[in-house]
C-alpha positions as CSV (number, residue, x, y, z in Angstrom):
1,X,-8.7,-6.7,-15.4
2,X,-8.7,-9.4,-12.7
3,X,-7.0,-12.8,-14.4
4,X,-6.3,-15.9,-13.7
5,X,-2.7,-15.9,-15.3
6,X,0.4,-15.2,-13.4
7,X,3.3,-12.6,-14.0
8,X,6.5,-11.6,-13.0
9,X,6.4,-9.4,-10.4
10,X,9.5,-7.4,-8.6
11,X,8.9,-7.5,-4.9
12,X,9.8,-4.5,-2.6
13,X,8.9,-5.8,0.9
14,X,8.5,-3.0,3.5
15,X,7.4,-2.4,7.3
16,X,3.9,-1.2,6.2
17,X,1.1,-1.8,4.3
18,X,-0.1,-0.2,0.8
19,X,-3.6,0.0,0.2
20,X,-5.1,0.6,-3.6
21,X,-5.2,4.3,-4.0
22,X,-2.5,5.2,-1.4
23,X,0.5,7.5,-1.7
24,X,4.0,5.7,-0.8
25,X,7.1,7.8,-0.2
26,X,10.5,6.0,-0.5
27,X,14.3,6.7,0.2
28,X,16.0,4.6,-2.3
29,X,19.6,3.3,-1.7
30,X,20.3,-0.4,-1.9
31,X,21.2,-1.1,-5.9
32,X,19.2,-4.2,-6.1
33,X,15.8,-1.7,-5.3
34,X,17.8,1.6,-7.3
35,X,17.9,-0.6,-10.6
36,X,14.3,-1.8,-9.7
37,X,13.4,1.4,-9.9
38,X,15.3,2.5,-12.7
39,X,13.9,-0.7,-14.5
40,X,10.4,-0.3,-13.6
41,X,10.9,3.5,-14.5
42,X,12.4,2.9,-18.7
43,X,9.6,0.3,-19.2
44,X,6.6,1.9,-17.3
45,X,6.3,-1.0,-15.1
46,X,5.0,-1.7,-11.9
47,X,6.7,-3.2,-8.7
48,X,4.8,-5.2,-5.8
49,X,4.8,-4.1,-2.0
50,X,4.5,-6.4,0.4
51,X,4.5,-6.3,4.1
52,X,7.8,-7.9,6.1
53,X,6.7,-10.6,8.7
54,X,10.1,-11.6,9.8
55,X,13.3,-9.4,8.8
56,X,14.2,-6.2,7.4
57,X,14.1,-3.9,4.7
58,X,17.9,-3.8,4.5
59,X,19.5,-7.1,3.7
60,X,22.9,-6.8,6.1
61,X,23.7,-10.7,5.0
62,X,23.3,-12.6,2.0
63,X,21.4,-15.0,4.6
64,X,19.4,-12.8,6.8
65,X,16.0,-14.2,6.3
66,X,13.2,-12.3,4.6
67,X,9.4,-13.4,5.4
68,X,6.9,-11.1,4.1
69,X,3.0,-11.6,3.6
70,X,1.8,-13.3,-0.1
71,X,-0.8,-10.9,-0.7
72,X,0.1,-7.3,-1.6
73,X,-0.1,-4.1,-3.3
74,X,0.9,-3.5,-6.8
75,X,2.8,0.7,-7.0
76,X,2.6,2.7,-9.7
77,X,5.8,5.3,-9.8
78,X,4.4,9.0,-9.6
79,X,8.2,10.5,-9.8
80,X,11.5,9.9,-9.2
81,X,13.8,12.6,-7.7
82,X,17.7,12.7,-7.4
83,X,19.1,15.0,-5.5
84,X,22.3,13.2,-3.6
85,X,24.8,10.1,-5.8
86,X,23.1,6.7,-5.3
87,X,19.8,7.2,-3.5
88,X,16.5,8.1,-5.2
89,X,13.4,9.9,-3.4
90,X,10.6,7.9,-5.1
91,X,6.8,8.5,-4.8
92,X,4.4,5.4,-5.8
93,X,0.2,4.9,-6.1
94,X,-0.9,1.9,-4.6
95,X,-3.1,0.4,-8.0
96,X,-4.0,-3.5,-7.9
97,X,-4.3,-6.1,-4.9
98,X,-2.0,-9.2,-5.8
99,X,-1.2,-12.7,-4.6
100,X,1.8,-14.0,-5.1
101,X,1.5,-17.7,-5.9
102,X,5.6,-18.8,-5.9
103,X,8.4,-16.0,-5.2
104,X,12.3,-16.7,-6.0
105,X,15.2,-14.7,-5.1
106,X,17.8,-13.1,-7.9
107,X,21.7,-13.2,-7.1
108,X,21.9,-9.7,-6.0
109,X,18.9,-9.8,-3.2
110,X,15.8,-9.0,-5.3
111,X,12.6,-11.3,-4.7
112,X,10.2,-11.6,-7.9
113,X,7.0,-13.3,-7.5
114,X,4.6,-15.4,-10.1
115,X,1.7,-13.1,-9.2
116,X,-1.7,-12.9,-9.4
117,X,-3.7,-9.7,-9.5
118,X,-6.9,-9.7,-7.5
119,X,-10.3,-8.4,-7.9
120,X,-10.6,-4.3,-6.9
121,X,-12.8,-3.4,-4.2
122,X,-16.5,-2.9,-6.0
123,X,-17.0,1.0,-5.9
124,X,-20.2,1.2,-3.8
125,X,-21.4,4.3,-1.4
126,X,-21.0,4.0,2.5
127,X,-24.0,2.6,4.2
128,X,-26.1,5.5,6.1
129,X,-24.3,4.8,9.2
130,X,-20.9,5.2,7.9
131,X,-21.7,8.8,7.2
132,X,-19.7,10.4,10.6
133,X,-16.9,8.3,9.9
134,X,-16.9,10.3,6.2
135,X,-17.2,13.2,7.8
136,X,-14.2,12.5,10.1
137,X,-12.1,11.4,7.0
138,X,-12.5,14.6,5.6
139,X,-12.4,16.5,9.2
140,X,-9.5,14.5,9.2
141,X,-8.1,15.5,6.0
142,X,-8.8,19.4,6.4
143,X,-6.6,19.1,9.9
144,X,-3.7,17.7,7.9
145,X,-3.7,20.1,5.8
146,X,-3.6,23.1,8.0
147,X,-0.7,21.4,9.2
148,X,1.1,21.6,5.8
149,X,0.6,17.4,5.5
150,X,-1.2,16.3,2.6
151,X,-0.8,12.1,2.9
152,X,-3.5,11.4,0.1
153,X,-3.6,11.6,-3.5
154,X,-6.6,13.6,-4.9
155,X,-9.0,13.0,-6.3
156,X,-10.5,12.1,-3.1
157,X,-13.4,10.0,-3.2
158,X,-15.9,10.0,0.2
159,X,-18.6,8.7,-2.1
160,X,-16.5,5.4,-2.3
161,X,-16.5,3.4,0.7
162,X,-13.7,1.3,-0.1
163,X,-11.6,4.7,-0.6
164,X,-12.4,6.0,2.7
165,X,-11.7,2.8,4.7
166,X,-8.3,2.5,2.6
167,X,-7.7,6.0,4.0
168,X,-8.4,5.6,7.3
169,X,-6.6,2.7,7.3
170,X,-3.3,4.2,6.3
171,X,-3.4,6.8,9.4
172,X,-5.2,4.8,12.2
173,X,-2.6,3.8,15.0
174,X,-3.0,0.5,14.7
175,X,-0.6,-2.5,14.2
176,X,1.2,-3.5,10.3
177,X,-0.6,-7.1,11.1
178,X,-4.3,-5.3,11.7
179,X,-3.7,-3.0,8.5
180,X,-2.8,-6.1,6.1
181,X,-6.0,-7.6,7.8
182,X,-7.8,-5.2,6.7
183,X,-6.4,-4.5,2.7
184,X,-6.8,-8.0,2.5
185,X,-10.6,-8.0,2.9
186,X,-12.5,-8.6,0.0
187,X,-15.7,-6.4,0.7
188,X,-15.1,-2.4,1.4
189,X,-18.7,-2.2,3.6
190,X,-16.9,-4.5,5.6
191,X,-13.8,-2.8,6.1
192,X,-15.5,0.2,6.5
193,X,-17.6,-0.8,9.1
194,X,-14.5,-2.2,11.0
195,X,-13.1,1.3,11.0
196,X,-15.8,2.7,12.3
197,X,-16.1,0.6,15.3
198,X,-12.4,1.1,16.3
199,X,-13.3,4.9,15.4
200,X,-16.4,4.9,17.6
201,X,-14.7,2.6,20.5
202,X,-12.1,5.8,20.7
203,X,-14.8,8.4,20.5
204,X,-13.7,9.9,17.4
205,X,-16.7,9.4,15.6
206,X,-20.4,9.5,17.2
């Protein structure tokens, strides 16, 4: 429920962008982000992705510098697998869009944030002329599979038009900077609608 109070929130700032609803897939081995994980795993607790500006996932110095964007994605762990000493294979669910309003840095590296959740995409049908770039999604979807690839969580949902451009997002070559454009838009007609131009500028959609 969208609020106007603020909360702790553990950062994990990546090179991408997590929409709501996506699938994230992460190789775990830096102990400040293996005891996040086993943290956020004992208390059922999520942790924030946010997308590096300036930097690098891996801190190499205590004073490499970090810049990521303020507005985020909040992940959900799906399941945790440990197969080789000190590195976790960790699969998320994008839930909540967040802001966060001040973020600090613990001893061993971590950033937490004082965040903000957001309000979710209203769940509303694509327009009428939105419905080829539906049908690519799920063209789109069948091809993956085929291939033995299978980047989206079910249930899908091509009656949702934030769903589908949150999808398309996700697999369109475009830049990190144009995808965290796009997540951070408020309305999903209007991110749809920008997919579909860049998918009808490339002729995949007619």
């Amino acid at each position: 429920m969208p609020s106007s109070d603020t909360f702790d929130l553990p950062l994990f700032p990546l090179q991408t962008v997590l929409f709501p609803g996506g699938l994230l897939s992460l190789k775990v081995f830096e102990a400040r982000y293996l005891d996040l994980v086993g943290t956020c795993l004992r208390e059922s607790r999520p942790f924030g992705v946010v997308s590096i500006k300036q930097g690098s996932e891996v801190r190499r110095k205590a004073d490499d510098p970090t810049v990521f964007e303020t507005i985020g994605v909040m992940a959900e762990l799906i399941d945790v697998d440990s197969k080789q000493p000190n590195i976790l294979m960790v699969r998320c669910k994008g839930t909540q869009r967040f802001e966060a309003k001040r973020c600090s840095q613990q001893g061993d590296g971590l950033w937490v944030a004082q965040a903000e959740i957001l309000e979710d995409d209203d769940v509303v049908a694509p327009a009428e002329a939105m419905h080829e770039t539906v049908r690519g999604l799920a063209n789109a979807i069948a091809t993956m599979k085929s291939k033995g690839s299978e980047p989206f969580l079910q249930p899908y949902a091509f009656d949702n038009a934030g769903w589908v451009a949150n999808r398309w997002c996700e697999i369109l070559p475009i830049s990190i900077a144009a995808k965290q454009k796009l997540m951070e838009l408020d309305d999903p007609h209007i991110r749809l609608q920008l997919v579909n131009d860049f998918l009808r500028s490339k002729g995949v959609v007619s």
